[in-house]
C-alpha positions in Angstrom: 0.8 -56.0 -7.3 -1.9 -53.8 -8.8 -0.7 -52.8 -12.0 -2.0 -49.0 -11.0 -0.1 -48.8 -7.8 3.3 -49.7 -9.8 2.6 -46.8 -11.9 2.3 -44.5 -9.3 5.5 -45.7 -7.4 7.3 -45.4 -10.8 5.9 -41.9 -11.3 6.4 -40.9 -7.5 10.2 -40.2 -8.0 9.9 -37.6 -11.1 7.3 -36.0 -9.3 9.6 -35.3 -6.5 11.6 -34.2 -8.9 9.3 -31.6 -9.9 8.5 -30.6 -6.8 12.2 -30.1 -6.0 12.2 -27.6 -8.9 9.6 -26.2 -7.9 11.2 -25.4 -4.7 14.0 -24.4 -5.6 12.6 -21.9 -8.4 10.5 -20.1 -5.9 13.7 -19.9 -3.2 15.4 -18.3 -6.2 12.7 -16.1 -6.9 12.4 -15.0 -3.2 16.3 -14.9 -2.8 16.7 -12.0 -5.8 13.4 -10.4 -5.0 14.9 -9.8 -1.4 18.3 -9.1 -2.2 17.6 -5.7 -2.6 16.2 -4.9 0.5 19.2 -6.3 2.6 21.9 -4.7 0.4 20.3 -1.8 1.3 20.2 -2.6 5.1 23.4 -3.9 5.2 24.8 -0.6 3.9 22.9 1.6 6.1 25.2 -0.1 8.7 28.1 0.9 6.6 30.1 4.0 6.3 30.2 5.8 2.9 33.3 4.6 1.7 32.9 1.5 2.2 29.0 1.1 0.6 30.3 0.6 -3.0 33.2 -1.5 -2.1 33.7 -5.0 -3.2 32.1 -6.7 0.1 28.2 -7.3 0.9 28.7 -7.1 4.6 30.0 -4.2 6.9 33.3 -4.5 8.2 32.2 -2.5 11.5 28.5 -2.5 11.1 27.5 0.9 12.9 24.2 2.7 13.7 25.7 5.8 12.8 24.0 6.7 10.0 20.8 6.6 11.3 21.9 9.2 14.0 23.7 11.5 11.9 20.2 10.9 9.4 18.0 12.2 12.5 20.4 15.2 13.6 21.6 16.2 10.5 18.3 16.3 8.9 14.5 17.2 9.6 13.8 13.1 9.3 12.3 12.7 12.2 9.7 15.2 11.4 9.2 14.5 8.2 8.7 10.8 9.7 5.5 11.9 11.5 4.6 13.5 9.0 4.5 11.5 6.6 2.4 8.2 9.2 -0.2 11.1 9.8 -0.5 11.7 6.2 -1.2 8.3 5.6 -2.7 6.8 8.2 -5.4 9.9 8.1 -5.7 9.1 4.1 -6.2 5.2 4.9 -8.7 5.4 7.4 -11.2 8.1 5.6 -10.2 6.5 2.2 -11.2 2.9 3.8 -14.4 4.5 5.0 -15.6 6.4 1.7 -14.9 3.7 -0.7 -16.4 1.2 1.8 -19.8 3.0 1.8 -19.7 3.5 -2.1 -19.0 0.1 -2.4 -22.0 -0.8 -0.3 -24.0 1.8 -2.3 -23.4 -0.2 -5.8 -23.4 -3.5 -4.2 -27.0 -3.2 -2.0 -29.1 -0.6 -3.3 -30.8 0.0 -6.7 -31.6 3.5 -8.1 -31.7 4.9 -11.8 -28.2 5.4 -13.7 -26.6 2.8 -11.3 -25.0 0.8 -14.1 -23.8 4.1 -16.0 -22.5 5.4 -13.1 -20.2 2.3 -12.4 -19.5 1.7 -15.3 -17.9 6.1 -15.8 -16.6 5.4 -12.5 -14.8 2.6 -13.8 -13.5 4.5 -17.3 -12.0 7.0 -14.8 -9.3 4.4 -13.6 -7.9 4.2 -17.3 -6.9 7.9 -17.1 -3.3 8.5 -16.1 -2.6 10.4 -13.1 0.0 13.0 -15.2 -3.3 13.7 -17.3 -4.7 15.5 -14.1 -2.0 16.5 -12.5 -1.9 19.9 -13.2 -5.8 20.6 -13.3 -5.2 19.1 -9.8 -2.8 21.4 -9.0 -4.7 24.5 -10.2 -7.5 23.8 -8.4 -5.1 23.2 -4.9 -3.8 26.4 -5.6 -6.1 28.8 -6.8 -9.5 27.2 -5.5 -9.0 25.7 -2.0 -5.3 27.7 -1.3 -4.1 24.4 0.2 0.3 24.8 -0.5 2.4 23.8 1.5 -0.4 21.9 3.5 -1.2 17.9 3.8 -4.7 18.1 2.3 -3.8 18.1 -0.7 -2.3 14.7 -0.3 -5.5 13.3 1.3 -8.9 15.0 0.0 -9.1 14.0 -3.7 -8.3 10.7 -3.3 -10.4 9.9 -0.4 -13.0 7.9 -2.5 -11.2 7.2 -5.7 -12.7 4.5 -8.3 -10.6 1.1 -7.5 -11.0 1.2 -3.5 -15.1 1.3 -4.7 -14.8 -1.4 -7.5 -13.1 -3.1 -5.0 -15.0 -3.4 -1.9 -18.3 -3.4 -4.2 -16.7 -7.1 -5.5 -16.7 -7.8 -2.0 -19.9 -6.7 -1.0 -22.0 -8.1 -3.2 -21.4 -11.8 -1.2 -22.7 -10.2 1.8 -26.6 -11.8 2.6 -29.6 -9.5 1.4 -31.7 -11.5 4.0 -28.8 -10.5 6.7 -30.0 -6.8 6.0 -33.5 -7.3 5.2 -33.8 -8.6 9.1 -32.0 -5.7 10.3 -34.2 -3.7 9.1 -37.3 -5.4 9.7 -36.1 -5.1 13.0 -36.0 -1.2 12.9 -32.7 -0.6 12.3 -30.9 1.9 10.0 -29.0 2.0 6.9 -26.4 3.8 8.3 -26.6 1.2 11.2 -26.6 -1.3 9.3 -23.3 -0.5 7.3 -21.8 0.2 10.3 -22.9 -2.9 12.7 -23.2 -5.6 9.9 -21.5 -4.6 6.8 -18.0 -3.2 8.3 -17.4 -6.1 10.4 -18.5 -8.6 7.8 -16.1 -7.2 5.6 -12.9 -6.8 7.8 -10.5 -8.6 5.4 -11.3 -7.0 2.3 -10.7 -3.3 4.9 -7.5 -4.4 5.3 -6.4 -5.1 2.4 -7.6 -2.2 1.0 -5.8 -0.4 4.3 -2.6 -1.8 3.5 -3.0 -0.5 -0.2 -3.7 2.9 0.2 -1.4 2.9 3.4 1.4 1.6 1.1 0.3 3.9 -2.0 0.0 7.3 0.0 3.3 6.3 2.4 5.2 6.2 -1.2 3.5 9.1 -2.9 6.6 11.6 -4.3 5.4 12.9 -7.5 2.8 14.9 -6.0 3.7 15.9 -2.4 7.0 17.2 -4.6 4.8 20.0 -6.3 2.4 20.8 -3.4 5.0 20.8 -0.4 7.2 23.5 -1.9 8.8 24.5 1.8 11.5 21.7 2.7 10.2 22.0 6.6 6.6 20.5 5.0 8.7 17.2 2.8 7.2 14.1 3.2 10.0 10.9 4.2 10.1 10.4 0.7 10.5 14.0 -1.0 12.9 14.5 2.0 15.1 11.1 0.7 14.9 13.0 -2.7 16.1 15.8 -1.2 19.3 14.3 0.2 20.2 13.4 -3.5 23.3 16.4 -4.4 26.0 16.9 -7.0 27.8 13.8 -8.6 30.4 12.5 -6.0 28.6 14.2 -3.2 25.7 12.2 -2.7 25.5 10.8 0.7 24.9 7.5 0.0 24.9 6.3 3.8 22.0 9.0 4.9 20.0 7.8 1.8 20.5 3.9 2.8 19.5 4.6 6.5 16.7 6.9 5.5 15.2 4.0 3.2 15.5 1.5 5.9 13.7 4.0 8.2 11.0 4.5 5.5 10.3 0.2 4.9 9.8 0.2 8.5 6.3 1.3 9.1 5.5 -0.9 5.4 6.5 -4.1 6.8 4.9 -3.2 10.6 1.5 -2.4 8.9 1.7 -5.3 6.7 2.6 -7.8 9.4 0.1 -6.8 11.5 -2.8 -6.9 9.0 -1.0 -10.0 6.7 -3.7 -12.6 8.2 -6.7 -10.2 7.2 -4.9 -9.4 4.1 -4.9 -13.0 2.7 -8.0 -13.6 3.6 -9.5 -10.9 1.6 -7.3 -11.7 -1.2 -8.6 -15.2 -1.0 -12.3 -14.5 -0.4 -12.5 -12.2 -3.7 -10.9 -14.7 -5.9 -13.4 -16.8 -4.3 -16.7 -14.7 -4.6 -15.6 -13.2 -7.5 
């Protein structure tokens, strides 16, 4: 017997034994990362006085929080509200920081380093710094209170969803757009026709950040939308918070299921593009 091939079948049993760890780390890992999410499931199916008892699952599991949640309470329409919000944000957002990335990654003009590089100081600031400028300027300039824009215009072209579709775009051929427009056509053509769908899995996972980041947005939508009838799902979940002993518990648990909902339907549906854009810009760099 080759002396090589005994080492291997010698070391073949401790590496299964490392793999097994391995295993059984990351099932441990996934097990308390999750756990979370199904208590709180498992007690939206539960009636309040039996949410804090010393059982996981319902005795009588029940949908009846979820239909006291929708007749009790404006959820429903603050439900809608909240999807329109940020599905309108996603899309423009997408679209903006899609053409800026295209602008640093393709074209060359004076100041194009400086401006990158400013763009790129602005993601250091904090968002509390600007917070209240923000809000002066929503109330005093544009008079939008109490409306959604405020929720979807200044962040429509922010600094990472640029830094991050320029990384991206940078990979895409120069002599794929020099044809194009040898062959007439124009920028905005271009971008459109070639760029976008080259592109497709770094759009959606950039959609399925900003659709997760402006779905949970609460510190903001809790100063702008001052009339309760305006609350977004979250500010609304806030909302239902009251007096010590007298916080419904079971509303809350059913109104936080309603709200992972529309996360894990949007990230299903987009996971495969998702990875692959993950993937291609550890790749491409």
């Amino acid at each position: 017997m080759n002396p090589s091939q005994s080492s291997i079948r010698k070391q073949n049993p401790m590496q299964h034994l490392v793999h097994g760890a391995i295993y059984v780390f990351i099932i441990a890992i996934c097990i308390f990362t999750m756990f979370p999410f199904v208590w709180m499931f498992l007690s939206s199916l539960k009636p309040l006085s039996e949410i804090f008892g010393q059982g996981i699952l319902p005795t009588n599991p029940s949908l009846d929080n979820f239909k006291r949640l929708f007749l009790e309470t404006p959820a429903l329409a603050a439900l809608i509200r909240s999807f329109i919000i940020a599905l309108t944000f996603t899309v423009f957002s997408v679209f903006f920081c899609a053409l800026g990335g295209y602008g640093f990654a393709k074209f060359h003009f004076p100041g194009k380093s400086a401006m990158f590089a400013v763009m790129l100081g602005t993601m250091t600031i904090p968002f509390a710094v600007t917070l209240v400028p923000l809000f002066v300027m929503m109330r005093n300039v544009f008079h939008w209170i109490d409306t959604p824009w405020p929720l979807i215009v200044p962040g429509l072209a922010n600094a990472f969803g640029i830094f991050f579709m320029r990384q991206y775009m940078v990979s895409v051929s120069d002599e794929m757009l020099d044809a194009a427009r040898i062959d007439g056509a124009s920028e905005l053509q271009i971008f459109l026709r070639l760029v976008l769908p080259t592109t497709t899995p770094a759009l959606a996972s950039l959609g399925i950040i900003f659709f997760m980041g402006s779905w949970n947005n609460f510190l903001f939508p809790t100063i702008i939308l001052r009339d309760p009838s305006n609350a977004t799902l979250p500010v609304l979940i806030a909302s239902l918070q009251g007096s010590a002993g007298r916080t419904p518990y079971d509303l809350i648990m059913a109104a936080s299921v309603v709200s992972t909902i529309p996360m894990l339907i949007v990230f299903v549906l987009l996971q495969r593009y998702f990875y692959a854009g993950i993937t291609a810009g550890s790749v491409k760099g």
